[in-house]
N, C-alpha and C positions, 0 to 999 in steps of 0.2 A: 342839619336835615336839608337834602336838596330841596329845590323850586317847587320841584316835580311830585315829589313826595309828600312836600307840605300841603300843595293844593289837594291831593286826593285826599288826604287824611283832614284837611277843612274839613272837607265834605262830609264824609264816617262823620267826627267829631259830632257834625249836627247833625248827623241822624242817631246818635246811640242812647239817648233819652226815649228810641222807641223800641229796644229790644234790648236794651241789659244797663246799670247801672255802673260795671268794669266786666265791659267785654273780654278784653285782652287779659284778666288777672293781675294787675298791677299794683291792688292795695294790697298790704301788710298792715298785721298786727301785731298785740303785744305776744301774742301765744303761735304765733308763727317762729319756731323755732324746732331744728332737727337732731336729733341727736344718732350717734355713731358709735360705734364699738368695731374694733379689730378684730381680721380674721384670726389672730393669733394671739392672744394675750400674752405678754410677757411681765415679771415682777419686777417691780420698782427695788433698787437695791436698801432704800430705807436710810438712807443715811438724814444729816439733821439741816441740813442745807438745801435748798429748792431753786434750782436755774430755771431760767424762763429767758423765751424769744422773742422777737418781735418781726414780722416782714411782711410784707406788700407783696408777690410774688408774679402777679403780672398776668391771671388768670392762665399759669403755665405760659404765659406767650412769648417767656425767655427775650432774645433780642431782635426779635422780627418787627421790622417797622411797621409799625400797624398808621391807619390812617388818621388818628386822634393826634399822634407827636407828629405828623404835617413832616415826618421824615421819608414815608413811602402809603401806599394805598391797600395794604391787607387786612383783611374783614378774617377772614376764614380761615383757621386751621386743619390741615388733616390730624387724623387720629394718629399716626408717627410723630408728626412733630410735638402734637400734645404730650406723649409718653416719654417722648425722648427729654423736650423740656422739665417736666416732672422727674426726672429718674436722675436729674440734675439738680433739682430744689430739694428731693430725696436725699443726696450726697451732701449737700451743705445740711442739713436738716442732723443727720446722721452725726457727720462729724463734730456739730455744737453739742449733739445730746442733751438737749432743752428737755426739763420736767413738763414744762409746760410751755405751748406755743400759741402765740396769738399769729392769724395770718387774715390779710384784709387782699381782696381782690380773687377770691377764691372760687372758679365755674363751680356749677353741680349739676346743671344741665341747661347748657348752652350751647346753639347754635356754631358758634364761633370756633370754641372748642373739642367740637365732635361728640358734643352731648357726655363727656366724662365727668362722671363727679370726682374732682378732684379731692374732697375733701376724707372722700374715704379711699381713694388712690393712695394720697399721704400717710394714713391710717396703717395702711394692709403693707407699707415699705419703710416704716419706721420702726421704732421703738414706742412710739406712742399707743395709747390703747382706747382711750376715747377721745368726743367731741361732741361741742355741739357747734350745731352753724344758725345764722341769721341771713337772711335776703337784704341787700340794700338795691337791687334790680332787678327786678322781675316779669316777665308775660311770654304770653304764649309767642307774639309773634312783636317786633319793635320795626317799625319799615325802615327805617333814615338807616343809609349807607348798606343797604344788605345784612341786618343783624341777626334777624328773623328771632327764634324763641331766645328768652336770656331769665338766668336765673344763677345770679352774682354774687356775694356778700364775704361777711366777716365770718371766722370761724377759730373758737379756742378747743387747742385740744392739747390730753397731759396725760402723763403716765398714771393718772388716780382719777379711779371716776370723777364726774360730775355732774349735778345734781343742781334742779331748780330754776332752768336760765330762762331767760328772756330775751323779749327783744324793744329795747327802749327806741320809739320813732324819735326822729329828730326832723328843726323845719326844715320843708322847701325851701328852692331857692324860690323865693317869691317875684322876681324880674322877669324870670319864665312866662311864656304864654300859656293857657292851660293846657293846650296840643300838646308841648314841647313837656311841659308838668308831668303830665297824664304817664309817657313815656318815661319821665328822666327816673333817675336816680333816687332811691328813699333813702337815705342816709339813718342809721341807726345805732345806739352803744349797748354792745352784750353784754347780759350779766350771766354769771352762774356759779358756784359756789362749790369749791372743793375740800376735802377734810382729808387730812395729811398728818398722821400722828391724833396729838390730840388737839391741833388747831382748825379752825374753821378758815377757809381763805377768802374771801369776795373775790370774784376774777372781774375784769370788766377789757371790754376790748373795742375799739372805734374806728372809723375812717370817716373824718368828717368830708364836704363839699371842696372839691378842688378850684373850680372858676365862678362862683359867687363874688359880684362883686357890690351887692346890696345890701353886706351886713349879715348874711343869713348864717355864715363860718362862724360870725362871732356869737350868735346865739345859739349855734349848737355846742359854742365849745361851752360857753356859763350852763346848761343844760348838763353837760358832761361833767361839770364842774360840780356842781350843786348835786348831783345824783351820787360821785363819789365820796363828797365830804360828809353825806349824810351816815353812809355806809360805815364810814370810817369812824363811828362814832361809838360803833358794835365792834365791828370787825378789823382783821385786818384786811387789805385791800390793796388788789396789784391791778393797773390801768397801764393797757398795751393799746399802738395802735399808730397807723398813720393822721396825723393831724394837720397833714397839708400847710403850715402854717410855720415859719423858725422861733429858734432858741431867743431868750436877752442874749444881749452881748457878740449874737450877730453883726460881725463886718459890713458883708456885702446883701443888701436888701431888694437890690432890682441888676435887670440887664445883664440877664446870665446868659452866658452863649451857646449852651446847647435850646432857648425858644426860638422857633424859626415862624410858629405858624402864624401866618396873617391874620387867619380867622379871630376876632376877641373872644370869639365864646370857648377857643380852645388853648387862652392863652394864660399861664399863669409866671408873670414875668417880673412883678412888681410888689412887694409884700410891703415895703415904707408904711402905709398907715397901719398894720399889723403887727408893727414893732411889740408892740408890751402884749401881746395877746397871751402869752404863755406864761406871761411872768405870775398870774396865779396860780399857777399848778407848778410850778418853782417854790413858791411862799406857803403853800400846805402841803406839798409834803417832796419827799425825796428822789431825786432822778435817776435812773441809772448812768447816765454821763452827766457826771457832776458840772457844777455850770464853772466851777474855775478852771476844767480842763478845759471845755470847752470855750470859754474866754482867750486863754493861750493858745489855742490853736483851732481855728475853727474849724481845717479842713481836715483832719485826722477822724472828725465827726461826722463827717457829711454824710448821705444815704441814699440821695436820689440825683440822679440826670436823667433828662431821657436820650441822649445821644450815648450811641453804644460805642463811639470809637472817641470818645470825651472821657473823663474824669468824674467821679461825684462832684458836685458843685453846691450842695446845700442840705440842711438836715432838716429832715421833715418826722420824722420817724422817735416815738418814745418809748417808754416805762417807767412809769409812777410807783411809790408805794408811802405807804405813809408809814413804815420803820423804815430805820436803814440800810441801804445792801452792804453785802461783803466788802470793806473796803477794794480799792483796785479790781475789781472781779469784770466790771465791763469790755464788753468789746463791739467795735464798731467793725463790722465783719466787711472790709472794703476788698480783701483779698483773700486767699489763704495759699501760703506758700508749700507747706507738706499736702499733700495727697493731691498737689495738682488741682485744686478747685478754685476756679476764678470766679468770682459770685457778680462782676460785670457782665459776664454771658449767660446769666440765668434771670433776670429781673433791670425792671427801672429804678429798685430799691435794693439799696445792701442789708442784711439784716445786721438787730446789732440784742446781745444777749447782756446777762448779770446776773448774780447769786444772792439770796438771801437767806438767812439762818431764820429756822423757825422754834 
């Protein structure tokens, strides 16, 4: 947040205890959750196997340098570039034919993105037939950099209804001022529940805190942790979602060359004391990239840079379940060679899919 911006909003700050309690609409709850249906419904073919996706999609912002990756100064989309980017995550979308897709970074009416709800964009050009979405960013108007309205989050959606979700808060980052709080980011884990034959599924989906460096990543992930394993106790349970954070058996843990920004508070460069954070969601239950592939080769896995003319450089990106998947069934979607789809030019994350027999 500039100088300039910070000072005005001082100011508001201390006067809003005399005309509203959340002016700008920024809290969320547990029943702040949307749900979606296609203009089209199409029928799921029925077979006894269930794929599922996983992807970060860059609120459509494809590969325009925006001014958060310190690569270029863009706030603001036009409604072209937004559609155009979408009809490109549509195509990879398409071509995976995910049952179910968990997708984090998703506008539904935001400034930035020309007020599109992306989440029923992907709906009405997919194969998919519902959703439901969560906020992890929300208000009418956000000052810092020119954002103005934003309304952000996660969203699961699948070829078979769904039923029951929520929206589980996660903490602040607590080194935040409360100006900066007020505005930032609510981080949150969806649940909702799909019935497929005669199984029940718990879905759960997250994007935890990217530049927290007080601790607050590691309490949402035990929060995530502890809400899945309880689940898993009933159900079966599939956990999608970016968790900003690496694999065990990670090579390389800092000093990656696509961080350029100066700024610390946009910089997430260094993960070393975050080594074992994952490793209990490794030890209850099953990955979709298995960790001894992932030990031989780390970079076949990878999912995120934020440089578009770079390489993926590290995996931030999962899928949990507590049965097994299809053996070999994963894929780390860093390209795709038939139909022409480069999934570098749609996203700062690669999607990566897997099957599982229900």
């Amino acid at each position: 947040m500039s100088n300039y911006w910070f000072r005005q909003w001082v100011v508001l700050l201390l006067l809003l205890p005399l005309f509203a309690c959340d002016p700008f609409d920024t809290h969320l709850g547990e029943a702040d959750v949307d749900y979606y249906l296609s203009q089209e419904l199409t029928e799921p073919l029925g077979t006894d196997t269930l794929s599922m996706m996983t992807w970060n999609i860059k609120f459509g912002g494809g590969r325009i340098d925006f001014f958060f990756d310190c690569y270029g100064d863009r706030v603001i989309m036009t409604p072209e570039e937004v559609e155009e980017n979408l009809m490109g995550v549509c195509e990879m979308i398409n071509h995976v034919d995910p049952d179910v897709l968990f997708i984090q970074e998703a506008d539904v009416d935001s400034k930035r993105s020309a007020g599109i709800d992306q989440v029923q964009w992907i709906i009405n050009h997919t194969g998919l037939n519902y959703g439901v979405y969560a906020s992890q960013w929300k208000a009418s108007i956000i000052p810092s950099n020119g954002l103005g309205r934003m309304n952000s989050g996660n969203a699961i959606l699948s070829k078979y209804p769904l039923t029951d979700a929520r929206r589980i808060g996660l903490p602040l980052i607590e080194e935040q001022n409360a100006l900066v709080r007020y505005f930032y980011l609510r981080r949150n884990l969806l649940q909702c529940f799909l019935k497929v034959g005669d199984e029940i599924i718990t879905l759960f989906n997250t994007h935890t805190a990217a530049y927290a460096k007080d601790g607050t990543k590691k309490k949402q992930l035990a929060i995530i942790l502890e809400m899945v394993k309880k689940e898993a106790e009933e159900h079966t349970v599939i956990l999608g979602g970016d968790f900003n954070t690496l694999p065990p058996a990670t090579v390389k843990m800092k000093g990656f060359p696509d961080s350029v920004c100066e700024d610390e508070d946009l910089t997430a460069d260094d993960y070393t004391a975050e080594a074992d954070w994952m490793a209990p969601f490794y030890d209850a239950f099953f990955p979709a990239v298995p960790i001894d592939k992932y030990a031989q080769d780390n970079t076949s896995c990878f999912t995120h840079t934020t440089d578009k003319d770079g390489f993926w450089n590290r995996k931030l990106d999962f899928i949990f379940c507590n049965k097994p998947f299809v053996s070999y069934s994963d894929t780390t979607w860093q390209s795709v060679d038939k139909g022409g789809i480069n999934s570098m030019s749609l996203s700062d994350h690669c999607p990566i899919s897997v099957r599982l027999k229900y």
